[in-house]
N, C-alpha and C positions, 0 to 999 in steps of 0.2 A: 610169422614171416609175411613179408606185405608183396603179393603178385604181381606180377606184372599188370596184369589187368587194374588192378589195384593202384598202380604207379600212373596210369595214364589216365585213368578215370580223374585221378587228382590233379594232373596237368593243368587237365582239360578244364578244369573247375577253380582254377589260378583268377586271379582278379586281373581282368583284360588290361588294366594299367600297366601288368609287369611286359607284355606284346606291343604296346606304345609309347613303352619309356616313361609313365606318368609316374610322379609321386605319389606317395599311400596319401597324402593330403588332397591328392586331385580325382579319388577314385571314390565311385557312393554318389552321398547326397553333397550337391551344389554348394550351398552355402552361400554366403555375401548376400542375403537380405537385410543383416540389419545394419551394412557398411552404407554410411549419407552418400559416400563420393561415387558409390556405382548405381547406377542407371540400368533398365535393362525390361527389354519388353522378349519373354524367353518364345513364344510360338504366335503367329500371325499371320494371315493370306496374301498371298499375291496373284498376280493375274495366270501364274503358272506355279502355279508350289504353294510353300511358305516359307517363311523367314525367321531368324534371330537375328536380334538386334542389341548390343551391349555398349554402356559408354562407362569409362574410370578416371574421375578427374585427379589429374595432379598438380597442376597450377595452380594458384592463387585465384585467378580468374582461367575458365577453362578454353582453351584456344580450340580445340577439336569442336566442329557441328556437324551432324552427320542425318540424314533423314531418310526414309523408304516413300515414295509413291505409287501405288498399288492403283493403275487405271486397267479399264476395261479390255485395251486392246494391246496394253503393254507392264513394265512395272521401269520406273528410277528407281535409282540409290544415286545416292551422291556424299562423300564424307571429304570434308574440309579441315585440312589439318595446321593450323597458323603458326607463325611465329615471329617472334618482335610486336608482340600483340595478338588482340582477336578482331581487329577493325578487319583486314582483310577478307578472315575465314568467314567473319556470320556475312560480310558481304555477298560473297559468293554462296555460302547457304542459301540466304534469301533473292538472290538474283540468277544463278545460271539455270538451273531447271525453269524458270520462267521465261527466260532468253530462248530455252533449246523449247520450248512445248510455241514460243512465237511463230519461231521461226519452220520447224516441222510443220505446223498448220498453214503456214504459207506454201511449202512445197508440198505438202499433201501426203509425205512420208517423215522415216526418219534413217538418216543415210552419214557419213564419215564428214559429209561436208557443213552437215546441219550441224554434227559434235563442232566440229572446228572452229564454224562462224558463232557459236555458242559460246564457247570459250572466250573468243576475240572481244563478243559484247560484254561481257563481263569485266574482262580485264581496261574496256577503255571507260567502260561505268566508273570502276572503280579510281583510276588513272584522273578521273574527272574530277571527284571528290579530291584527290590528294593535292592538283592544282589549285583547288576553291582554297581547302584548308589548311596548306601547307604554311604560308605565314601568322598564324596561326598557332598550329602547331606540327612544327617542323619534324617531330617523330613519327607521324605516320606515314611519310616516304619510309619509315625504314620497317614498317609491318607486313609480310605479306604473308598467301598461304598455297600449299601443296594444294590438288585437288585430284579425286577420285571419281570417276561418274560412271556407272554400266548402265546400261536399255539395254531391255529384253523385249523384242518389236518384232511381230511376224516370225517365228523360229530362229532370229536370231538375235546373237548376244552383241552388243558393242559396247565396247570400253574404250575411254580416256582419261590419261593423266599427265598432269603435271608434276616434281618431285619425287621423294618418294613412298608417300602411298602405293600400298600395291595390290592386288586382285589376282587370285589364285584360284584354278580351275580344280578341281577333283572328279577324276571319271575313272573307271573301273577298266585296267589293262589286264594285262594275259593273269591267268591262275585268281581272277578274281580280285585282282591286289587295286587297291587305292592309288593311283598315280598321280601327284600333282603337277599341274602345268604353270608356271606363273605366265601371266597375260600382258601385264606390264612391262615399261622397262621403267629402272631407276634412275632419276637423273639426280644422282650425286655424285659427288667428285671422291668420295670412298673408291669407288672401280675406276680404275686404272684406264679403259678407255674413255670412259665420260671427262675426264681430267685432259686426254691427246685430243679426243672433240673439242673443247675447251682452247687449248694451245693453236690445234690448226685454225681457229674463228679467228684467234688474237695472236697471230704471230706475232708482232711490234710491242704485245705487253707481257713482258720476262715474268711478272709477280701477279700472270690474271688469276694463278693458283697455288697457294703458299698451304705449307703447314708450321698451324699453329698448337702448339701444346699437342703436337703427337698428332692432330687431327688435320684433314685438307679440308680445304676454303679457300671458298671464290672469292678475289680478293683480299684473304685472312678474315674475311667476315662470315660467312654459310655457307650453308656444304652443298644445299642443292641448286641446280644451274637452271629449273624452269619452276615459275611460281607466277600467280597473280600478285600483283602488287610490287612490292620491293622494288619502287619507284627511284630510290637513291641508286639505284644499282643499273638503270634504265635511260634515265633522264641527266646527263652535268647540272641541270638547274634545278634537280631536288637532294644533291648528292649528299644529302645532311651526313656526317661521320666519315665517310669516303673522304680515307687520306691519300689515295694516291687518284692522278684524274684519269677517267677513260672516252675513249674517243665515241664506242659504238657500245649500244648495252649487252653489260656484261652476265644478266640473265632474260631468259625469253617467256614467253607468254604464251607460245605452239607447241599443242598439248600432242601426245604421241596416241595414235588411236588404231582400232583394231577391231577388228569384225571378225564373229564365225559361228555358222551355222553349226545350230546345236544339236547334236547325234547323241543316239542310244544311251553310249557309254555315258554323256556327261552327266554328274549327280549334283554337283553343287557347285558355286563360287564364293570364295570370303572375299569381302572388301576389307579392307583395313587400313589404318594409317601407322605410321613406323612405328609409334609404339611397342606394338601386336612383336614385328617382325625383328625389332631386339634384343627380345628373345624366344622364340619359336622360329624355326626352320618352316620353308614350306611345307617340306612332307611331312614336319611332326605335326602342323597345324591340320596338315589334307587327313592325317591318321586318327589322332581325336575325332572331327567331325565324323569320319567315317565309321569310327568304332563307337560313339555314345549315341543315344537317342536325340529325335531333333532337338523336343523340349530344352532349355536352356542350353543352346550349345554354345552362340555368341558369348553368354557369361561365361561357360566353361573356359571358354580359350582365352577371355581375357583373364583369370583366376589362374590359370597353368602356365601366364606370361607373369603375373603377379609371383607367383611359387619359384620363378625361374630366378627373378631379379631378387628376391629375397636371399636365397641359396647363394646368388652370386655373391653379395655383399655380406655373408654369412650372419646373414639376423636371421629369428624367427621371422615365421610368417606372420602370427597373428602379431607380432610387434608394428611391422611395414603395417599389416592394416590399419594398424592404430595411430599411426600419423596420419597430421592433417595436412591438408592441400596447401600447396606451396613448400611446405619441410618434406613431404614427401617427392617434389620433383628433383629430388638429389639423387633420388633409387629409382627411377622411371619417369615417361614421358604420358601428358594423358594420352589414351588408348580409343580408338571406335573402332566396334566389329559388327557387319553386317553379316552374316552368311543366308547367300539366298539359294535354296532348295529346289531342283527341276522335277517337275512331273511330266512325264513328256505327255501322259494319256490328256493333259491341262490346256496343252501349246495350243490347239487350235480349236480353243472355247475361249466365250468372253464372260469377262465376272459379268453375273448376275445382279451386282448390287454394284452401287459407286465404293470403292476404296475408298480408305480412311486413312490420312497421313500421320505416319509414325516419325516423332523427331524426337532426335538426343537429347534428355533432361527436360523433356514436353510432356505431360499425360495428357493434356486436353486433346478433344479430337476434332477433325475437320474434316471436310471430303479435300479427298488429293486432288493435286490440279491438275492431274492427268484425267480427269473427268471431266472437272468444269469448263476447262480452255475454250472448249467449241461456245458453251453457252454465254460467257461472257464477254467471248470477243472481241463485240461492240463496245465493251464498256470499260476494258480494261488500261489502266491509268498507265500511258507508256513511258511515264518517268520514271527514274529509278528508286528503288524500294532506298532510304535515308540509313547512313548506321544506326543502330541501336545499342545504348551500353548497356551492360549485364554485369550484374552483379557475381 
Protein backbone atom coordinates (compact mmCIF):
# COMPACT_ATOMS: atom_id res chain seq x y z
CA UNK A 1 0.00 0.00 0.00
CA UNK A 2 1.70 3.30 -1.10
CA UNK A 3 1.44 6.23 1.83
CA UNK A 4 0.63 9.10 1.80
CA UNK A 5 4.03 10.42 2.18
CA UNK A 6 4.73 8.21 -0.65
CA UNK A 7 2.02 9.83 -2.82
CA UNK A 8 3.59 13.30 -2.56
CA UNK A 9 7.08 12.63 -2.50
CA UNK A 10 5.90 11.36 -6.25
CA UNK A 11 4.13 14.66 -6.90
CA UNK A 12 6.69 16.46 -6.06
CA UNK A 13 9.14 14.57 -8.38
CA UNK A 14 6.41 14.89 -11.52
CA UNK A 15 8.29 16.44 -14.69
CA UNK A 16 7.79 20.33 -14.17
CA UNK A 17 6.29 20.29 -17.76
CA UNK A 18 3.07 18.68 -16.49
CA UNK A 19 2.86 22.51 -13.96
CA UNK A 20 3.50 24.50 -17.23
CA UNK A 21 1.25 22.79 -19.59
CA UNK A 22 4.46 21.63 -21.73
CA UNK A 23 4.41 18.53 -23.89
CA UNK A 24 6.53 15.26 -22.99
CA UNK A 25 8.38 16.48 -26.34
CA UNK A 26 9.31 19.86 -24.78
CA UNK A 27 10.47 18.55 -21.43
CA UNK A 28 14.63 17.14 -20.80
CA UNK A 29 17.04 17.77 -23.43
CA UNK A 30 16.62 20.72 -25.92
CA UNK A 31 16.98 19.23 -29.15
CA UNK A 32 16.93 21.18 -32.84
CA UNK A 33 20.82 21.07 -33.23
CA UNK A 34 20.83 19.31 -36.22
CA UNK A 35 17.57 21.45 -37.71
CA UNK A 36 19.51 23.96 -40.77
CA UNK A 37 16.50 26.41 -40.28
CA UNK A 38 17.26 27.19 -36.59
CA UNK A 39 19.77 29.51 -35.43
CA UNK A 40 20.50 29.97 -31.88
CA UNK A 41 23.07 31.37 -29.56
CA UNK A 42 21.61 29.54 -26.01
CA UNK A 43 23.63 31.60 -23.04
CA UNK A 44 25.73 35.07 -23.66
CA UNK A 45 26.50 38.42 -21.51
CA UNK A 46 25.17 41.52 -21.30
CA UNK A 47 25.76 44.77 -19.67
CA UNK A 48 23.36 43.39 -16.88
CA UNK A 49 22.64 39.76 -17.12
CA UNK A 50 22.65 37.39 -19.93
CA UNK A 51 20.67 36.47 -22.79
CA UNK A 52 19.19 33.87 -25.16
CA UNK A 53 18.84 34.28 -28.36
CA UNK A 54 16.87 31.93 -31.06
CA UNK A 55 15.84 32.54 -34.75
CA UNK A 56 13.47 29.58 -36.96
CA UNK A 57 13.19 30.37 -40.63
CA UNK A 58 10.22 29.67 -42.37
CA UNK A 59 10.30 31.59 -45.47
CA UNK A 60 11.86 30.97 -48.51
CA UNK A 61 14.03 33.88 -47.91
CA UNK A 62 13.91 34.74 -44.13
CA UNK A 63 12.09 38.12 -43.45
CA UNK A 64 12.87 38.32 -39.49
CA UNK A 65 16.57 40.02 -38.30
CA UNK A 66 16.99 40.40 -35.00
CA UNK A 67 20.32 41.20 -33.14
CA UNK A 68 21.66 41.81 -29.25
CA UNK A 69 24.20 44.74 -28.58
CA UNK A 70 25.91 44.21 -25.39
CA UNK A 71 27.84 48.00 -24.55
CA UNK A 72 29.39 48.98 -21.48
CA UNK A 73 26.88 51.34 -20.07
CA UNK A 74 23.90 49.77 -21.67
CA UNK A 75 22.62 46.70 -23.83
CA UNK A 76 19.95 46.81 -27.55
CA UNK A 77 18.04 44.29 -28.86
CA UNK A 78 16.14 45.05 -31.61
CA UNK A 79 14.05 42.29 -33.77
CA UNK A 80 12.68 43.27 -37.29
CA UNK A 81 9.91 41.33 -38.41
CA UNK A 82 9.16 42.02 -42.44
CA UNK A 83 6.61 41.41 -44.66
CA UNK A 84 5.90 41.73 -48.45
CA UNK A 85 9.71 41.03 -48.46
CA UNK A 86 12.83 41.45 -46.38
CA UNK A 87 14.06 44.91 -48.13
CA UNK A 88 12.47 46.64 -45.19
CA UNK A 89 13.40 44.45 -42.23
CA UNK A 90 17.38 44.09 -42.85
CA UNK A 91 16.83 47.80 -43.59
CA UNK A 92 15.94 48.71 -40.26
CA UNK A 93 18.38 45.83 -38.86
CA UNK A 94 21.16 47.66 -40.25
CA UNK A 95 20.10 51.13 -39.73
CA UNK A 96 17.92 51.99 -36.55
CA UNK A 97 20.27 51.13 -33.75
CA UNK A 98 22.82 53.14 -35.57
CA UNK A 99 20.37 56.11 -35.98
CA UNK A 100 19.40 55.82 -31.93
CA UNK A 101 23.51 55.28 -30.77
CA UNK A 102 23.80 58.90 -33.29
CA UNK A 103 21.46 60.53 -32.05
CA UNK A 104 21.88 59.58 -27.85
CA UNK A 105 25.58 60.68 -28.40
CA UNK A 106 24.40 63.90 -29.43
CA UNK A 107 22.02 64.43 -26.41
CA UNK A 108 24.40 62.78 -24.12
CA UNK A 109 21.59 60.37 -22.90
CA UNK A 110 19.06 57.89 -24.01
CA UNK A 111 15.41 59.11 -23.45
CA UNK A 112 11.70 58.32 -25.34
CA UNK A 113 12.41 61.21 -27.57
CA UNK A 114 15.91 59.82 -28.74
CA UNK A 115 13.63 56.22 -29.39
CA UNK A 116 11.08 58.32 -31.50
CA UNK A 117 13.46 60.55 -33.55
CA UNK A 118 15.20 56.92 -34.15
CA UNK A 119 12.47 55.44 -35.56
CA UNK A 120 11.49 58.65 -37.77
CA UNK A 121 15.24 58.29 -39.30
CA UNK A 122 14.77 55.06 -40.28
CA UNK A 123 11.70 55.13 -41.58
CA UNK A 124 12.61 58.31 -43.96
CA UNK A 125 16.00 56.44 -44.80
CA UNK A 126 14.09 53.87 -46.00
CA UNK A 127 11.11 56.09 -47.70
CA UNK A 128 14.27 57.41 -49.56
CA UNK A 129 15.42 54.30 -51.08
CA UNK A 130 11.74 53.35 -52.12
CA UNK A 131 11.49 56.92 -54.19
CA UNK A 132 15.13 56.29 -55.79
CA UNK A 133 13.78 52.71 -56.66
CA UNK A 134 10.44 52.61 -57.11
CA UNK A 135 10.40 52.95 -61.02
CA UNK A 136 12.36 50.42 -61.00
CA UNK A 137 10.97 48.33 -59.13
CA UNK A 138 7.54 49.09 -58.07
CA UNK A 139 7.27 46.21 -55.39
CA UNK A 140 9.16 47.57 -52.87
CA UNK A 141 6.47 50.15 -51.94
CA UNK A 142 4.64 47.25 -50.87
CA UNK A 143 7.59 45.72 -48.39
CA UNK A 144 7.61 46.78 -45.10
CA UNK A 145 8.51 45.63 -41.33
CA UNK A 146 7.13 45.55 -37.72
CA UNK A 147 9.91 46.63 -35.34
CA UNK A 148 10.96 45.69 -31.77
CA UNK A 149 13.75 47.61 -29.88
CA UNK A 150 14.34 47.68 -25.78
CA UNK A 151 17.52 49.69 -24.13
CA UNK A 152 18.55 48.79 -20.91
CA UNK A 153 20.39 52.40 -19.88
CA UNK A 154 20.97 53.58 -16.40
CA UNK A 155 18.29 51.19 -14.46
CA UNK A 156 16.05 51.53 -16.78
CA UNK A 157 14.23 49.56 -19.38
CA UNK A 158 12.66 51.40 -22.73
CA UNK A 159 10.92 49.91 -25.30
CA UNK A 160 9.34 50.53 -28.66
CA UNK A 161 7.44 49.11 -31.26
CA UNK A 162 5.92 49.20 -34.22
CA UNK A 163 3.13 46.09 -35.23
CA UNK A 164 2.97 43.47 -33.69
CA UNK A 165 6.02 42.30 -32.28
CA UNK A 166 5.83 42.23 -28.71
CA UNK A 167 7.98 42.33 -25.46
CA UNK A 168 6.84 40.70 -22.24
CA UNK A 169 8.08 41.45 -18.73
CA UNK A 170 8.34 38.52 -16.17
CA UNK A 171 8.77 39.35 -12.42
CA UNK A 172 7.88 37.58 -9.45
CA UNK A 173 4.37 38.64 -7.76
CA UNK A 174 2.65 37.43 -4.52
CA UNK A 175 3.42 33.57 -3.43
CA UNK A 176 6.38 33.62 -5.64
CA UNK A 177 4.31 33.19 -8.81
CA UNK A 178 5.81 34.35 -12.21
CA UNK A 179 3.56 37.23 -13.53
CA UNK A 180 3.82 38.48 -16.95
CA UNK A 181 3.38 41.87 -18.00
CA UNK A 182 3.31 42.61 -21.78
CA UNK A 183 5.05 46.08 -22.40
CA UNK A 184 3.81 46.64 -25.82
CA UNK A 185 0.84 47.38 -27.34
CA UNK A 186 -0.30 45.49 -30.70
CA UNK A 187 -1.04 47.42 -33.50
CA UNK A 188 -3.17 45.18 -35.36
CA UNK A 189 -6.59 45.27 -36.55
CA UNK A 190 -7.23 41.74 -34.96
CA UNK A 191 -8.46 43.91 -31.60
CA UNK A 192 -11.25 45.47 -31.96
CA UNK A 193 -10.03 48.79 -30.68
CA UNK A 194 -7.02 49.24 -32.84
CA UNK A 195 -9.72 48.74 -35.92
CA UNK A 196 -12.18 52.04 -34.06
CA UNK A 197 -8.45 53.81 -33.90
CA UNK A 198 -8.40 53.08 -37.37
CA UNK A 199 -12.22 54.33 -38.32
CA UNK A 200 -11.97 57.39 -36.06
CA UNK A 201 -8.48 58.54 -38.19
CA UNK A 202 -10.61 57.80 -41.39
CA UNK A 203 -14.03 58.55 -41.05
CA UNK A 204 -14.58 59.44 -45.03
CA UNK A 205 -13.18 55.77 -45.81
CA UNK A 206 -16.06 53.20 -45.10
CA UNK A 207 -13.37 50.11 -46.41
CA UNK A 208 -10.02 51.61 -44.40
CA UNK A 209 -10.77 48.01 -42.77
CA UNK A 210 -12.33 45.11 -44.42
CA UNK A 211 -12.17 41.44 -43.63
CA UNK A 212 -10.92 39.34 -45.90
CA UNK A 213 -11.15 35.47 -45.73
CA UNK A 214 -12.21 35.68 -42.15
CA UNK A 215 -9.17 37.97 -41.35
CA UNK A 216 -9.21 42.04 -40.86
CA UNK A 217 -7.14 44.27 -42.97
CA UNK A 218 -6.13 47.63 -43.49
CA UNK A 219 -7.38 48.26 -46.59
CA UNK A 220 -8.04 44.13 -47.26
CA UNK A 221 -4.40 44.16 -47.54
CA UNK A 222 -2.48 43.79 -43.75
CA UNK A 223 -3.29 43.46 -40.59
CA UNK A 224 -1.05 45.80 -38.87
CA UNK A 225 -1.67 49.62 -38.99
CA UNK A 226 2.14 50.86 -37.87
CA UNK A 227 5.22 49.54 -39.82
CA UNK A 228 8.46 51.05 -41.46
CA UNK A 229 7.98 50.95 -44.97
CA UNK A 230 4.69 50.00 -46.64
CA UNK A 231 5.09 53.00 -48.75
CA UNK A 232 1.88 52.07 -50.99
CA UNK A 233 -0.12 52.43 -47.96
CA UNK A 234 1.72 55.90 -47.10
CA UNK A 235 2.42 57.79 -50.28
CA UNK A 236 -0.86 57.94 -53.52
CA UNK A 237 2.40 58.15 -55.74
CA UNK A 238 3.70 54.78 -54.66
CA UNK A 239 0.33 53.13 -54.25
CA UNK A 240 1.40 50.03 -56.48
CA UNK A 241 -1.66 47.23 -55.78
CA UNK A 242 -3.80 49.73 -53.75
CA UNK A 243 -7.30 49.40 -55.42
CA UNK A 244 -9.09 51.82 -53.73
CA UNK A 245 -7.34 55.51 -53.32
CA UNK A 246 -6.71 57.09 -49.88
CA UNK A 247 -6.40 60.63 -49.09
CA UNK A 248 -3.93 60.54 -45.90
CA UNK A 249 -1.67 57.40 -44.93
CA UNK A 250 -3.32 54.82 -44.09
CA UNK A 251 -0.35 53.29 -41.91
CA UNK A 252 2.12 55.16 -39.66
CA UNK A 253 5.53 55.03 -38.81
CA UNK A 254 5.25 56.49 -34.69
CA UNK A 255 6.29 53.65 -32.80
CA UNK A 256 4.41 53.36 -29.29
CA UNK A 257 7.14 53.59 -26.44
CA UNK A 258 7.55 53.18 -22.86
CA UNK A 259 9.96 53.42 -20.00
CA UNK A 260 10.37 51.76 -16.50
CA UNK A 261 12.44 51.64 -14.07
CA UNK A 262 13.59 48.24 -13.24
CA UNK A 263 12.82 46.88 -9.60
CA UNK A 264 13.63 43.90 -7.55
CA UNK A 265 10.80 41.80 -8.68
CA UNK A 266 11.80 42.12 -12.42
CA UNK A 267 13.68 38.77 -13.88
CA UNK A 268 13.43 38.89 -17.34
CA UNK A 269 11.90 40.27 -20.83
CA UNK A 270 11.24 38.25 -24.13
CA UNK A 271 11.38 40.14 -27.19
CA UNK A 272 9.70 38.38 -29.93
CA UNK A 273 8.07 38.88 -33.18
CA UNK A 274 4.42 37.37 -33.87
CA UNK A 275 5.67 34.19 -34.61
CA UNK A 276 6.57 33.33 -30.84
CA UNK A 277 3.04 34.65 -29.86
CA UNK A 278 0.75 32.51 -32.35
CA UNK A 279 1.18 30.23 -30.49
CA UNK A 280 2.25 30.80 -26.86
CA UNK A 281 0.34 32.98 -24.44
CA UNK A 282 2.23 35.46 -22.57
CA UNK A 283 2.05 33.75 -19.35
CA UNK A 284 2.87 30.37 -20.87
CA UNK A 285 5.93 31.93 -22.42
CA UNK A 286 6.67 34.14 -18.90
CA UNK A 287 6.15 30.18 -17.19
CA UNK A 288 8.67 28.13 -19.34
CA UNK A 289 11.47 30.93 -18.98
CA UNK A 290 10.73 30.85 -15.41
CA UNK A 291 10.64 27.27 -14.70
CA UNK A 292 13.73 25.86 -17.12
CA UNK A 293 17.36 26.89 -16.85
CA UNK A 294 18.67 30.07 -18.63
CA UNK A 295 20.94 27.90 -20.94
CA UNK A 296 18.84 27.46 -24.09
CA UNK A 297 15.67 29.15 -23.25
CA UNK A 298 15.27 31.28 -26.43
CA UNK A 299 15.34 27.78 -28.34
CA UNK A 300 13.21 26.30 -25.79
CA UNK A 301 10.24 28.70 -26.47
CA UNK A 302 10.80 28.74 -30.05
CA UNK A 303 10.52 24.50 -30.08
CA UNK A 304 7.33 24.83 -27.62
CA UNK A 305 5.84 27.41 -30.45
CA UNK A 306 7.00 24.75 -33.13
CA UNK A 307 5.13 21.75 -30.86
CA UNK A 308 2.14 23.97 -30.52
CA UNK A 309 1.64 24.68 -34.33
CA UNK A 310 2.44 21.08 -35.07
CA UNK A 311 -0.38 19.83 -32.67
CA UNK A 312 -2.47 22.32 -34.21
CA UNK A 313 -2.47 21.06 -37.68
CA UNK A 314 -2.28 17.59 -36.36
CA UNK A 315 1.06 16.31 -37.95
CA UNK A 316 3.97 15.05 -35.98
CA UNK A 317 6.33 17.06 -34.82
CA UNK A 318 9.35 15.66 -36.18
CA UNK A 319 7.38 15.78 -39.66
CA UNK A 320 6.93 20.01 -39.53
CA UNK A 321 10.65 19.75 -38.80
CA UNK A 322 11.37 18.18 -41.69
CA UNK A 323 9.93 20.48 -44.08
CA UNK A 324 11.90 22.95 -45.65
CA UNK A 325 11.64 26.75 -45.63
CA UNK A 326 9.06 28.18 -47.79
CA UNK A 327 6.62 24.63 -47.51
CA UNK A 328 6.91 25.02 -44.20
CA UNK A 329 5.45 28.82 -43.87
CA UNK A 330 2.02 27.08 -44.45
CA UNK A 331 2.24 25.75 -40.45
CA UNK A 332 4.09 29.03 -39.06
CA UNK A 333 5.60 32.34 -39.47
CA UNK A 334 9.58 32.75 -39.04
CA UNK A 335 10.17 33.17 -35.32
CA UNK A 336 13.01 35.55 -33.21
CA UNK A 337 13.29 35.28 -29.47
CA UNK A 338 15.47 37.26 -27.63
CA UNK A 339 15.06 36.73 -23.88
CA UNK A 340 17.12 39.12 -21.93
CA UNK A 341 17.97 38.16 -18.12
CA UNK A 342 18.13 41.08 -15.09
CA UNK A 343 20.70 40.76 -12.56
CA UNK A 344 20.03 43.63 -10.63
CA UNK A 345 23.53 43.06 -8.40
CA UNK A 346 24.84 43.95 -12.56
CA UNK A 347 22.68 47.38 -13.07
CA UNK A 348 25.24 49.57 -11.69
CA UNK A 349 28.59 47.95 -13.16
CA UNK A 350 30.09 48.59 -16.47
CA UNK A 351 31.20 45.49 -18.80
CA UNK A 352 34.65 45.24 -18.36
CA UNK A 353 35.51 44.17 -21.87
CA UNK A 354 33.67 45.77 -25.12
CA UNK A 355 30.50 43.51 -26.07
CA UNK A 356 30.50 41.39 -29.00
CA UNK A 357 27.36 41.68 -31.41
CA UNK A 358 25.13 38.73 -31.60
CA UNK A 359 22.99 38.74 -34.93
CA UNK A 360 20.35 36.21 -36.21
CA UNK A 361 21.87 33.62 -38.61
CA UNK A 362 25.59 35.57 -37.92
CA UNK A 363 28.37 33.54 -36.09
CA UNK A 364 31.05 36.00 -36.97
CA UNK A 365 31.79 38.34 -34.17
CA UNK A 366 32.37 41.96 -33.89
CA UNK A 367 32.43 44.56 -31.07
CA UNK A 368 28.79 46.13 -30.67
CA UNK A 369 28.51 49.55 -31.66
CA UNK A 370 27.40 50.36 -28.39
CA UNK A 371 31.05 50.49 -27.68
CA UNK A 372 32.54 51.89 -30.54
CA UNK A 373 30.11 55.02 -31.36
CA UNK A 374 32.14 57.40 -29.12
CA UNK A 375 35.53 56.37 -30.99
CA UNK A 376 34.41 56.61 -34.41
CA UNK A 377 32.40 59.49 -34.43
CA UNK A 378 34.53 61.49 -36.45
CA UNK A 379 34.53 59.07 -39.06
CA UNK A 380 31.46 57.63 -39.35
CA UNK A 381 29.83 57.54 -42.89
CA UNK A 382 26.36 59.43 -42.38
CA UNK A 383 24.83 57.95 -45.28
CA UNK A 384 22.64 55.34 -45.16
CA UNK A 385 23.79 51.66 -44.75
CA UNK A 386 22.43 50.37 -48.92
CA UNK A 387 20.04 47.16 -49.07
CA UNK A 388 21.62 44.12 -49.10
CA UNK A 389 20.18 40.79 -50.66
CA UNK A 390 20.40 37.58 -48.86
CA UNK A 391 20.04 34.57 -49.88
Amino acid sequence: MVSWLDRTVSACCQPLGRYVGLSSSEDGVLGGEDYPLLWYRDLEKHSCGEFSFAVIQANQVCEDYGHVEPGREGTFVGVYDGHGGHDASRFAFDNLSRHLITLAREKGTIDEEVLNNAFSATEDGFLSIVQREFHVDPTIATTGCCCLVGVIWKRTLYVANLGDCRAVLGHIGRFNRIVAEQLTNDHNVRIKEVRDELRALHPDDPNIVRRVRRTWRVKGIIKVTRAIGDASLKKPEFAHGVMEPFRRPVVRADPSVCSRNLQPCDRFVIFASDGLWDFLSNEKAAQIVHAYPRQGIARRLVLSALNVASRARKLKYDDLMNYDKGVRRAFHDDITVVVIFIDHEMLNDELTVPGMSVRGFVDTHRPSDFNIAQEVATETDPTETELIETV
